[in-house]
Phi, psi and omega in degrees: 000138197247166169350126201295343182264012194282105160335028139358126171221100177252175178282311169221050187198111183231125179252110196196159168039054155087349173242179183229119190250142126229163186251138208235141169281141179274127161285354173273013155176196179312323212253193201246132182241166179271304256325151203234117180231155219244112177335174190022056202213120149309301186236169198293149191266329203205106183225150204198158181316189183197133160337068163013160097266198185302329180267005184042041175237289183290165167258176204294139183260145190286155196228197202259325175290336162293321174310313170294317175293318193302296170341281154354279169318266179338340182263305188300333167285313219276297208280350165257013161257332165293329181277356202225010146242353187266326160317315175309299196282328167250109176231179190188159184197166223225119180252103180247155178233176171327300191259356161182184191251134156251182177239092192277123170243161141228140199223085182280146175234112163311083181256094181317342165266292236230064170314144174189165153215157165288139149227133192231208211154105182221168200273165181281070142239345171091047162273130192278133183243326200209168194175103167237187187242149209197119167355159196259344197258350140012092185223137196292134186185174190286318182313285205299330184288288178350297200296310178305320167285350174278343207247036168060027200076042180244165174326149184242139181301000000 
């Protein structure tokens, strides 16, 4: 393999700005698909048909402007997949009471042997009053936050 900064432009293999197209024949049918992979990445952020080419046998060879497009595509899955585990793993939600408004977070941290999260709790000035560590499966709602904060921030059973 040759070095991740090495520039490559090929018919169906381009290395360039931290990523990699190549065009791979598609097993699901006839024709030719793309992939797209991120420099250090194992498995491809993005893989999608691919073009004929003029004899409709090969494929249409990558250029520079398709490239810039793959990229594009392929950065934007990477930033909604990112955005779409940080949904998973943070959430938060806004509780007022009598006596002030808070802000209740839970923040799982996927640890494969020993899964856990923070739940924490700060004032509207965003001061943190409080932070324990709790089951990852923990689940955050208005009943449960209230009841934490009446029960003064202590570990919830």
């Amino acid at each position: 393999m040759p070095d991740e900064d090495q520039v490559i432009r090929e018919a169906r293999l381009w290395r360039d700005k931290g990523w990699t197209a190549r065009v791979i024949k598609n097993d699901d049918d006839e024709g030719w698909a793309v992939a797209m992979i991120k420099d250090g990445e194992p498995e491809p952020a993005l893989v999608g048909p691919w073009t004929m080419g003029r004899d409709k046998k090969n494929p249409k060879p990558l250029d520079a402007n398709a490239f810039g497009t793959l990229v594009k595509t392929a950065s934007e899955v990477i930033r909604r997949h990112e955005q779409q585990l940080h949904a998973q793993l943070h959430k938060n939600l806004m509780v007022a009471t009598v006596e002030a408004d808070f802000k209740i977070m839970l923040d799982i941290v996927p640890d494969e042997d020993d899964p856990y999260a923070w739940l924490s709790a700060q004032d509207a000035n965003n001061v943190e009053l409080a932070k324990v560590r709790v089951r990852p499966d923990y689940k955050l709602n208005q009943q449960n936050a209230r009841a934490w904060i009446a029960d003064d921030f202590r570990k919830p059973e």
